[in-house]
N, C-alpha and C positions, 0 to 999 in steps of 0.2 A: 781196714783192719781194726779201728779204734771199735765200730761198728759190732761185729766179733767178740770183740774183749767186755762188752756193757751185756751182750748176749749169756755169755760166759758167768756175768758177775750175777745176774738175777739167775740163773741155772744152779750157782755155787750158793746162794741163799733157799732155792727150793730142797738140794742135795742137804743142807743140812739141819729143816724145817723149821723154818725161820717165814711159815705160812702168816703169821700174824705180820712182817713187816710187806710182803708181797702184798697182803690183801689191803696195804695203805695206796698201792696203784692200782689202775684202770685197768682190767683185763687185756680190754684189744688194744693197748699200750702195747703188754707182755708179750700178747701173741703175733704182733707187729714185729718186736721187736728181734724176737728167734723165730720169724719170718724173713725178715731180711738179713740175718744171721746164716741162717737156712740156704737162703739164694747166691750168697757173694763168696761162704763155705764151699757150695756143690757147683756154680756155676759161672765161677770168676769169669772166663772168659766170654761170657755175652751179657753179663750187666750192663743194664740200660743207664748209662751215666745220668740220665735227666730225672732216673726214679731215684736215684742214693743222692741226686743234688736237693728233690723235694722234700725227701726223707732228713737231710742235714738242715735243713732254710725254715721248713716246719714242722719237722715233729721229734728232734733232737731239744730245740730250746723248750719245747713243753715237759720232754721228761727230764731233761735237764732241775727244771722248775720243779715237780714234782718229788724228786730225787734229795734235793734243798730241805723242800718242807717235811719229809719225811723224813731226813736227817735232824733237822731240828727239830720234829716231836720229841724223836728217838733219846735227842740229848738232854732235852727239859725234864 
């Protein structure tokens, strides 16, 4: 669900063109990321546990990271 909710939060920065802080992340971050927003939304019940365990192990802590550094441009 947390998953969802981060899908939501970059959706809620494009809804209200906020395109300059978007274009501080990686595209296929984005489109990853309301990608698997897309999947767990429409097809909760045949998520592949081992694709949302790879998706948490490695590519949460890099936008994790990115999210940091973008926050802290933001605030300098």
């Amino acid at each position: 669900m947390h998953i969802i909710k981060i899908a939501e939060y970059f959706n809620k920065l494009k809804d209200k063109n906020e395109y300059e802080i978007l274009a501080k992340f990686d595209k296929n971050d984005l489109r990853g990321v309301n990608g698997v927003r897309n999947f767990i939304a429409h097809d909760y019940d045949s998520v592949d546990d081992e694709i949302i365990e790879n998706v948490l192990r490695y590519n949460l802590p890099k936008l994790k990271n990115d999210v940091k550094k973008v926050l802290e441009e933001i605030q300098s």
